[in-house]
C-alpha positions in Angstrom: 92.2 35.3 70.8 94.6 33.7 73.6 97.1 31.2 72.8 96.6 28.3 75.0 100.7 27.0 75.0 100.0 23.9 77.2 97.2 22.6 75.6 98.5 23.4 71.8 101.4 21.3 73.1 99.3 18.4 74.5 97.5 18.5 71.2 100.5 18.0 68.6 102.4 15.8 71.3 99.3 13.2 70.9 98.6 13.7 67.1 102.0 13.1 66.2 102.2 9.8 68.6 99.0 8.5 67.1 100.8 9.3 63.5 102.0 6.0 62.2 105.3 6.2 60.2 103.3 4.0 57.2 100.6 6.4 56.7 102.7 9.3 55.8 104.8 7.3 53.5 107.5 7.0 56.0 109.6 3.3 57.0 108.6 2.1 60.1 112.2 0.7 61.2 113.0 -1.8 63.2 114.2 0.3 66.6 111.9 2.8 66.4 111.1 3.2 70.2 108.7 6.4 70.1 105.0 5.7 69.6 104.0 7.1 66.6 106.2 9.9 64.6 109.3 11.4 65.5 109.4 15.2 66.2 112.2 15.4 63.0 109.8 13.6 61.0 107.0 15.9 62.1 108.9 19.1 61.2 110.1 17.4 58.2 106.6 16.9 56.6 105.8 20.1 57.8 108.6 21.7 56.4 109.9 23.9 59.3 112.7 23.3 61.8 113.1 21.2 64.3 114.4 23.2 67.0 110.7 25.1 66.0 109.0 22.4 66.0 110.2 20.8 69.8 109.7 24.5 70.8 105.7 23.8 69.9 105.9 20.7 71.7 107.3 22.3 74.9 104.7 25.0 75.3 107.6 27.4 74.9 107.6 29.2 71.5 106.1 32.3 70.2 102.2 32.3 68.3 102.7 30.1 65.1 101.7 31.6 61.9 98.6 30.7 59.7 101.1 29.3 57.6 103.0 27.2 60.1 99.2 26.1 61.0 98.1 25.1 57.8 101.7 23.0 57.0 101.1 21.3 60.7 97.6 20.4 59.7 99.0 18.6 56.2 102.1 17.2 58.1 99.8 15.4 61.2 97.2 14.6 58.5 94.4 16.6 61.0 90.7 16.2 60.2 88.8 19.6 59.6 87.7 19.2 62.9 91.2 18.4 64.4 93.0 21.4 62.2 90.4 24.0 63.4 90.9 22.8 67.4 94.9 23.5 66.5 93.9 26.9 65.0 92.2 27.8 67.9 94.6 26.4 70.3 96.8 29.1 68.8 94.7 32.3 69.0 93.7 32.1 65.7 90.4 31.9 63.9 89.7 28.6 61.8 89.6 29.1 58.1 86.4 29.2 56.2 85.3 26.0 55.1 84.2 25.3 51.5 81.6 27.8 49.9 78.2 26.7 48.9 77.6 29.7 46.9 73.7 29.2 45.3 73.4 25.2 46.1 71.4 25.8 49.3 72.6 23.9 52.1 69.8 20.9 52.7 69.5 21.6 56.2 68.7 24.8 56.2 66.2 24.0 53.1 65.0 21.9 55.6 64.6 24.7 58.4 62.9 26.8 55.9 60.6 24.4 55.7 59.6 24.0 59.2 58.7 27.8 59.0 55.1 27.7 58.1 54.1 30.9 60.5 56.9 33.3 59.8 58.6 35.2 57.5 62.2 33.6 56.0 64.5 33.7 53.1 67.4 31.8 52.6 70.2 34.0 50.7 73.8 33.8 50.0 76.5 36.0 51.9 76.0 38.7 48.8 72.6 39.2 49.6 71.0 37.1 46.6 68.0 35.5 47.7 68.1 31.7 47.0 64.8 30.0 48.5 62.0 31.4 50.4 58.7 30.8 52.0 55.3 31.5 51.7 55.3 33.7 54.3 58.1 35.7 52.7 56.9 35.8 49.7 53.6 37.7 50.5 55.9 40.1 52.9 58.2 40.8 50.6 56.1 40.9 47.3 58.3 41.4 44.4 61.0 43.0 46.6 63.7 40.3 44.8 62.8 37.8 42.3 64.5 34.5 42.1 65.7 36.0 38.5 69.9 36.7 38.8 69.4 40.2 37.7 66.9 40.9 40.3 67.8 38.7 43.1 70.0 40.4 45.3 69.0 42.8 48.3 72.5 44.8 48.3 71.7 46.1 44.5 68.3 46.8 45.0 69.0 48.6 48.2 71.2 50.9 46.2 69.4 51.1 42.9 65.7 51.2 44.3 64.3 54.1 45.9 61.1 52.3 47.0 63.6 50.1 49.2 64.5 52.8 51.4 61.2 54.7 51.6 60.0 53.5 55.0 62.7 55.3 56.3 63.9 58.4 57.7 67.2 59.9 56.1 69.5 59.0 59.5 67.9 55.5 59.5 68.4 54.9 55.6 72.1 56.2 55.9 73.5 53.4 58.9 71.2 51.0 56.9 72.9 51.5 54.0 76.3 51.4 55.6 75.2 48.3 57.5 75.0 46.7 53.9 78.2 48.0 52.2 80.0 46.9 55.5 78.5 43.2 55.3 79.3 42.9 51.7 83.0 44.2 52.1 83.0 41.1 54.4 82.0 38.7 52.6 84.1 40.1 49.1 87.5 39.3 51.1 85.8 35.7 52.6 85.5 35.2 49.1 89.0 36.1 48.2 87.2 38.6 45.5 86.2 35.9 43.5 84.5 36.1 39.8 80.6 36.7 41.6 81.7 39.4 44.4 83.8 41.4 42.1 81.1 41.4 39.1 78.5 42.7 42.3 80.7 45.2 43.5 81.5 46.7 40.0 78.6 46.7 39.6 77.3 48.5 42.3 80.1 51.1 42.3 79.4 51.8 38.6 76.0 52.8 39.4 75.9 54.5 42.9 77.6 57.1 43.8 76.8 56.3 47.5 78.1 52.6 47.2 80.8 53.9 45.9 81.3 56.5 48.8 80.7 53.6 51.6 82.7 50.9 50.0 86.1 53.3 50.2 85.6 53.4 54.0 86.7 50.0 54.1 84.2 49.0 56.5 83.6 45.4 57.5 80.9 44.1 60.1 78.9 40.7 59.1 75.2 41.3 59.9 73.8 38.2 62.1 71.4 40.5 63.8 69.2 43.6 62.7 65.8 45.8 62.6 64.1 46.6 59.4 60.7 48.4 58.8 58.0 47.2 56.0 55.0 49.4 54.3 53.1 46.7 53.4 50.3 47.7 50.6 47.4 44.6 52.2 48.4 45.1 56.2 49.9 48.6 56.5 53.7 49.2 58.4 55.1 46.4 59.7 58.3 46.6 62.3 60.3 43.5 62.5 63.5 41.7 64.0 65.8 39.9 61.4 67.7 37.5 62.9 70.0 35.0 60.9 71.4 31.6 61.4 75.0 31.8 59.6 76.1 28.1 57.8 79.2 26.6 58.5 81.0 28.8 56.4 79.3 31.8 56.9 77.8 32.0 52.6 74.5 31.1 52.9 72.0 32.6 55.4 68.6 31.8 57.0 66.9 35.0 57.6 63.8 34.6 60.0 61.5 37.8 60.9 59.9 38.0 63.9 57.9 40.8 65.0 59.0 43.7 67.5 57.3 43.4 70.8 55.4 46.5 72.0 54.2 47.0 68.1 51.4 46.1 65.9 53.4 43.9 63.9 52.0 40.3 65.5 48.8 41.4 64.6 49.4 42.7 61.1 51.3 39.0 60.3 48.6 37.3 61.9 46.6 39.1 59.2 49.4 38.5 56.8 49.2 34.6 57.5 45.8 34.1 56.5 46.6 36.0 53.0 49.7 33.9 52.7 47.5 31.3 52.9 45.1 32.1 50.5 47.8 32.5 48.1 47.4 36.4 48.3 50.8 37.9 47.1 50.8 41.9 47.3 51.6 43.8 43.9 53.3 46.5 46.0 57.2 45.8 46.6 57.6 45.7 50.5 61.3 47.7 52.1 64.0 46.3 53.5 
């Protein structure tokens, strides 16, 4: 990403003049001529220089660091709005906002439940499935339970050969990458917290080929993807996952929709009316 000097200068110049001395502790006095704060005071609460500070200001300094970013934010008391438009202003991404780990967001419970026709799951950014429809559930069978030791796609994937055996050894390999990769992702969003390292030990204390991927060091989130179904009811089912990321990126709502060109619109059609019947296949379905 670009820094954008001017307008990063535009932007503190105005937060700092809407800054009242009073409402960061500070004496108003009884000259003060500049609107607002004073540059010193700025780089004061900050906790940087002032010659740094005016160099900001005049759209003549070098990028600022994540951590001059983050003591600017405090100093100008920025909203979460305000200190991710300064973040970007300086060629750098925004920081994550606040995890929601298994509380599902309500508005994508809410999406979920508009989905009466199609296939979704809601799951967290480690691949444990939190919420899911009917729809889902009659596609997916008892591919992951809402059960902790069951619930997550990454382990099962690794641990369950009837995951993989819709597909061909080339296919089975990137897919598997594809899932390491996403998870490495999401273990340093996390900051390898207590969940993502227990997964991860897991995982590596079990499969040799988790193992093998995860030392690549390999990091791509998955947002869009293709995955292949042998359902037991409707036969093989070829489908697009696409997923609608929250906020901060740890929850996920995974919709299928089927590939044009295939069968698959007729086989959920046929899937719909068992769904609907409350048919739910014994067979595990892939992913």
């Amino acid at each position: 990403m670009d820094m954008d000097r001017a307008q990063l200068a535009d932007f503190l110049r105005r937060a700092r003049e809407r800054l009242r001395p009073q409402e960061v502790g500070l004496p108003a006095g009884p000259r003060r001529r500049t609107p607002g704060l004073r540059r010193e005071e700025v780089s004061q609460l900050a906790g940087m220089s002032a010659d740094y500070y005016m160099r900001l200001e005049q759209a003549r300094s070098p990028q600022p660091s994540l951590q001059i970013l983050a003591a600017l934010a405090r100093g100008l008391r920025l909203t979460d709005d305000e200190r991710d438009h300064l973040y970007l202003l300086s060629g750098h991404r925004p920081p994550s906002g606040p995890l929601a780990h298994d509380h599902v967001s309500p508005g994508l419970l809410y999406l979920l439940d508009q989905l009466t026709e199609t296939p979704a799951h809601i799951t967290n950014d480690l691949g444990d499935l939190l919420a899911r429809n009917q729809m889902a559930e009659a596609l997916l069978g008892c591919i992951c339970s809402i059960r902790e030791q069951d619930r997550n796609f990454v382990w099962r994937w690794f641990t369950d050969p009837a995951m993989s055996q819709a597909y061909d050894p080339e296919e089975r390999a990137a897919l598997s990458r594809d899932h390491v990769a996403d998870l490495r992702a999401s273990y340093a969003r996390r900051g390898g917290d207590e969940p993502s390292a227990r997964l991860v030990a897991r995982l590596r204390a079990t499969s040799e080929e988790f193992t093998r991927l995860w030392d690549l060091h390999e990091v791509a989130v998955r947002r869009v993807s293709r995955m292949r179904v042998a359902h037991a009811a409707v036969g093989a089912i070829e489908l697009h996952c696409e997923t609608l990321l929250s906020p901060a990126e740890d929850q996920r709502l995974v919709i299928y929709t089927p590939v044009p060109g295939t069968s698959a619109i007729e086989h959920l059609s046929l899937l719909r009316v068992l769904a609907h019947n409350d048919f739910v296949p014994a067979a595990p379905a892939r992913r």
